[in-house]
C-alpha positions as CSV (number, residue, x, y, z in Angstrom):
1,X,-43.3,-24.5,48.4
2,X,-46.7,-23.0,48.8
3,X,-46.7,-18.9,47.5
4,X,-43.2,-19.2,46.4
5,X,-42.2,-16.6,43.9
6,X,-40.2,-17.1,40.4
7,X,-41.4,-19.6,37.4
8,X,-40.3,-23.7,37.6
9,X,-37.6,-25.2,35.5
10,X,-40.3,-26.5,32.8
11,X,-42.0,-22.8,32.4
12,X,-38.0,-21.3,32.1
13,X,-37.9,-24.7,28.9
14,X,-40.8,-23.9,27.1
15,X,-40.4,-20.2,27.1
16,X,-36.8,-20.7,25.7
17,X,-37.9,-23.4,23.4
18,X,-41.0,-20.8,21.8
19,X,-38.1,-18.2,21.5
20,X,-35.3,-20.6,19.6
21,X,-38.3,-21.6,17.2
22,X,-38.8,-17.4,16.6
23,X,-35.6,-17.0,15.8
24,X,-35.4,-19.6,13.7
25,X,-38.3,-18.8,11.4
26,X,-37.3,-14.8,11.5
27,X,-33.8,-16.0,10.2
28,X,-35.2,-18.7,7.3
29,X,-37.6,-16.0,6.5
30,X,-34.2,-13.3,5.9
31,X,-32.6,-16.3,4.2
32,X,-35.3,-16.8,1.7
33,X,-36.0,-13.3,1.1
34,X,-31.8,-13.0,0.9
35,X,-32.3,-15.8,-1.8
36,X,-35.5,-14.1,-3.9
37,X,-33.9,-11.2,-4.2
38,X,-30.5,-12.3,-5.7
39,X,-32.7,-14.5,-8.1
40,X,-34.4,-11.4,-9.0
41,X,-31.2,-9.2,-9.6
42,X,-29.8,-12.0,-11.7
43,X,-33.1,-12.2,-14.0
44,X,-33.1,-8.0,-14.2
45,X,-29.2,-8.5,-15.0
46,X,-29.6,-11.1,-18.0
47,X,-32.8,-8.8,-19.0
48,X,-30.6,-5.9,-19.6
49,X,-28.0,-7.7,-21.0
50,X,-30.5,-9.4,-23.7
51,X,-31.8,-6.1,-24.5
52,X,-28.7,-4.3,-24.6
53,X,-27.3,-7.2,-27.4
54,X,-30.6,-7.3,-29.5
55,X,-29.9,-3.1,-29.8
56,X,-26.3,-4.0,-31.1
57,X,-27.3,-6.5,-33.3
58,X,-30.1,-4.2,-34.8
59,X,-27.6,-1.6,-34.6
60,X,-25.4,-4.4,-36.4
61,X,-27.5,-5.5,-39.0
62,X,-28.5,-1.7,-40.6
63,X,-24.4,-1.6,-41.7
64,X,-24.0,-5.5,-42.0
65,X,-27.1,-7.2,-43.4
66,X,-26.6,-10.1,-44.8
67,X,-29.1,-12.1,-47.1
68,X,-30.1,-15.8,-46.2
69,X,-27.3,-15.0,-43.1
70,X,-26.0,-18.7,-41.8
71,X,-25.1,-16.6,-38.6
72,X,-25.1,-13.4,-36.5
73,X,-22.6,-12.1,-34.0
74,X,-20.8,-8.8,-33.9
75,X,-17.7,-8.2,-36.1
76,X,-14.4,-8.1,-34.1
77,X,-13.5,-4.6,-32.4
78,X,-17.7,-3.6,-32.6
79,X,-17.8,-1.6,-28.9
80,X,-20.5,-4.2,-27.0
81,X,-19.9,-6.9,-24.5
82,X,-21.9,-8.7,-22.3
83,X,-22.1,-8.3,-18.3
84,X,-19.7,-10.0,-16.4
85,X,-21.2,-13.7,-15.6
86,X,-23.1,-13.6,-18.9
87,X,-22.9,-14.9,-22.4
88,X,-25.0,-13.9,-25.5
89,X,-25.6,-15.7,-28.7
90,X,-28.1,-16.1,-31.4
91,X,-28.2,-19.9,-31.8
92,X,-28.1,-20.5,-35.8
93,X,-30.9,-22.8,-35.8
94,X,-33.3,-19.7,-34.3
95,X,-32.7,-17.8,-37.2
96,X,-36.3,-17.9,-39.6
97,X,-36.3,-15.9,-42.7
98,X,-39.8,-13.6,-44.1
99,X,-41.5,-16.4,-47.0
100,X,-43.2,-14.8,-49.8
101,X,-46.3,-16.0,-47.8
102,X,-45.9,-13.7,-45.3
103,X,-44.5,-16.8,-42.4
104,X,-41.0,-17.3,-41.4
105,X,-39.4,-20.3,-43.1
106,X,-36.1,-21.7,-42.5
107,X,-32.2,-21.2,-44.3
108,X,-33.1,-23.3,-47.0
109,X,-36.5,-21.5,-47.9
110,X,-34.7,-18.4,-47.9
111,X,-32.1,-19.8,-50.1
112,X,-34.7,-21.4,-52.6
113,X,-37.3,-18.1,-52.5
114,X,-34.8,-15.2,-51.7
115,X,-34.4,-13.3,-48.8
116,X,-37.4,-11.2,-48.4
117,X,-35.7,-8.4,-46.7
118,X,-36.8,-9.7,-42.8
119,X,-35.0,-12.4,-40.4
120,X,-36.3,-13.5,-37.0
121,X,-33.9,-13.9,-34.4
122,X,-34.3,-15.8,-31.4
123,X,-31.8,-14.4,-28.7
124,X,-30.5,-16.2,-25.4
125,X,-28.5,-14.8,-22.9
126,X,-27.2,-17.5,-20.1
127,X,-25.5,-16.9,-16.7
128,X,-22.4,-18.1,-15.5
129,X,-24.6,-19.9,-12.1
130,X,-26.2,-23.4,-13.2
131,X,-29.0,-22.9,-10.9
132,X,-30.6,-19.8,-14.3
133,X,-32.5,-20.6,-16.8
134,X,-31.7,-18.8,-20.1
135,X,-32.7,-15.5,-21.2
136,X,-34.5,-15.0,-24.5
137,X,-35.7,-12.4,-26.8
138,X,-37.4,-12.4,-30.2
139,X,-36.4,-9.5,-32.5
140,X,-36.5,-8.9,-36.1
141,X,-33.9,-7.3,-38.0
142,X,-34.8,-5.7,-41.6
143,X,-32.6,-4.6,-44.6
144,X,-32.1,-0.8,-44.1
């Protein structure tokens, strides 16, 4: 009809359609900031976790230190454990030991030189969820 008054069936489509597809990208746009910010407390987590275990192995190593050490962990009953969800090590094979040269050689240089009085440690905390990627941390630990 000619001057009739309310929208057609099409208009009442499109306008619905534009305000499905708002809603839509307001609620991906939630979801991925939902998502970036649990990433983000996970990596702060595993941060202080790392941090907090390369104290207690410092802490550790100025009672315990150990020439040419094979390995490092914390002697049973010492007062640290890691965050629930997370695990911390020092993998043997990232322990380097201070060369006479002033470099960080391996076990068997220390053995064959003498332990200088410095170790390298490589640290890696992991998380219990598949999707991290592994924490690390370089410290060295001295004889006290």
């Amino acid at each position: 009809m000619v001057g009739s008054e309310g929208m057609s069936l099409v208009e009442v489509l499109i306008a619905v359609a534009l305000l499905g597809l708002a809603i839509a990208t307001i609620a991906g746009g939630i979801g991925t900031a939902a998502s970036a910010s649990d990433r983000h407390r996970k990596r702060v987590n595993a941060d202080t976790v790392i941090r907090s275990y390369a104290e207690a192995i410092q802490q550790r190593a100025k009672v315990f230190y150990v020439d040419c050490a094979a390995s490092y962990s914390l002697p049973a009953g010492y007062n640290w454990e890691p965050r629930h969800g997370y695990t911390a090590e020092v993998p043997s094979t990232s322990i380097r030991y201070l060369q006479p040269n002033g470099s960080f050689g391996t076990r068997q240089d220390c053995l064959t030189n003498g332990d200088r009085g410095a170790q390298r440690l490589t640290l890696r905390v992991t998380s219990d969820d598949p999707r991290d990627t592994p924490e690390t941390l370089e410290i060295v630990v001295r004889t006290p």
